[in-house]
C-alpha positions, 0 to 999 in steps of 0.5 A: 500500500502507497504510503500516505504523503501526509504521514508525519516524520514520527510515523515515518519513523524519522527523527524531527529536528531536536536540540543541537550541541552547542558551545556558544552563549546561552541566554539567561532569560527563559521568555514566557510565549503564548501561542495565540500571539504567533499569528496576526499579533507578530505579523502585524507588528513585531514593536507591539509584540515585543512591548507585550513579552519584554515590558508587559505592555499588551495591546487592548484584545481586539473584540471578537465578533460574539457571532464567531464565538457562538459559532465556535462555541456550538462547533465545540459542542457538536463535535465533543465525542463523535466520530470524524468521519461523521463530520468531514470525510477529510478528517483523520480517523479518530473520536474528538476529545474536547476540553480546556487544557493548561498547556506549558512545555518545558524550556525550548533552546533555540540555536542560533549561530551564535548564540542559544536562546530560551523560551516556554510555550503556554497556553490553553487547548480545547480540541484534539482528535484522538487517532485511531492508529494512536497519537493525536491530531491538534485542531483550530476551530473557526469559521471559513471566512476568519479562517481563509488565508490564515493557515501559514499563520494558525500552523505557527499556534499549531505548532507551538501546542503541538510541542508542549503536549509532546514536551509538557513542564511539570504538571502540564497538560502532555499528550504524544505522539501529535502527528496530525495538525489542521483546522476544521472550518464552517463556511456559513452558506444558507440562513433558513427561517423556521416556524415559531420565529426560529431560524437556522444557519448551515453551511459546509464543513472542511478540513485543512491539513497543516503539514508538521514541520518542527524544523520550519517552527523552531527557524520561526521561533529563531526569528522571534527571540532574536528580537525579544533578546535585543535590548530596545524594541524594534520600530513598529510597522507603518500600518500599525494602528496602536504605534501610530496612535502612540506616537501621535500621543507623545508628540501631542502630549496627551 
């Protein structure tokens, strides 16, 4: 039987890129990651990045639509148990498990050439699948129209909760092998009104494979804490609404 190209290095039976020996220096900071910021937060500007993991100054969260979390909220209830075949035929076989997890890892070394930096990763899980050839799959939930375009950008958060399962801190959440990563998508289609004022939205669902790539992960992290090690923030992006308002702020005095 051809093998499936999908199939992950661990069940090829490779070996994914790991921690390298290395004599240079090693950072004596260990910096606290949360992967929900590895998508729009550092595309969009790697200043307000840095402003919130090295001085502690976020952003305000950005509103979600209460309609996208509703939406989310029902994906959530309606897959809890059932058997993926029931839902997308592109899913990988298995039953989903759904449930807040408190996801930490144990410290990452990243190398450099010239230097070792350090971080963990923490955050919180809700969706896996659990395989039927054993391991799990790490699922992103959302709606089509959040999700288009944004599969570079989720795989980065896939990653990241992809790693700490596999190599929890004491305490944490730790599930392994992980060798399935993707996004299960509902793309809103028809809203149908009902008798007694009720109405019902459907739509498609589809699945979005998400190749593991530790070695293209950890190049990102790489990236990352090259610029959280520096000891000033970085200029902030041209179209970054929250540095331009800053800015405009000082120079006003407000």
């Amino acid at each position: 039987m051809p093998q499936d190209s999908r199939a992950s290095a661990s069940e090829r039976g490779e070996q994914r890129p790991g921690p390298r020996s290395y004599t240079g220096p090693v950072s004596s900071r260990c910096w606290t990651l949360g992967p929900s910021d590895f998508g729009l937060l550092w595309d969009e500007c790697p200043r307000c990045f840095y402003l919130e993991v090295v001085l502690g100054f976020p952003r305000p969260r950005p509103l979600v639509p209460k309609a996208f979390s509703w939406i989310e909220e029902r994906m959530k209830a309606g897959c809890e148990g059932r058997r993926t075949e029931t839902l997308a035929a592109a899913l990988p076989a298995g039953v989903f498990e759904l449930g807040e997890r408190a996801v930490e890892s144990q410290p990452v070394d990243v190398h450099l050439p010239d230097a070792v930096h350090r971080c963990r990763l923490r955050g919180a899980l809700d969706t896996v699948i659990r395989l039927d050839g054993g391991g799990y799959a790490v699922v992103g939930l959302g709606t089509g129209e959040r999700r288009a375009g944004r599969a570079p950008l989720d795989a980065r958060r896939l990653h990241a909760y992809a790693y700490a399962l596999e190599h929890p801190a004491p305490g944490a959440a730790g599930l392994a092998p992980v060798t399935r990563l993707g996004l299960l998508a509902f793309e809103p289609e028809r809203f149908a009104p009902e008798a007694a004022g009720q109405g019902a939205l459907t739509g498609g669902l589809s699945w979005v494979e998400v190749p593991r790539d530790d070695g293209l992960f950890f190049g990102f992290l790489a990236e990352v804490l090259s610029v959280l090690e520096r000891p000033e923030p970085p200029g902030g992006a041209p179209l970054c609404d929250w540095c331009v308002y800053r800015d405009a702020s000082r120079r006003t005095g407000l």
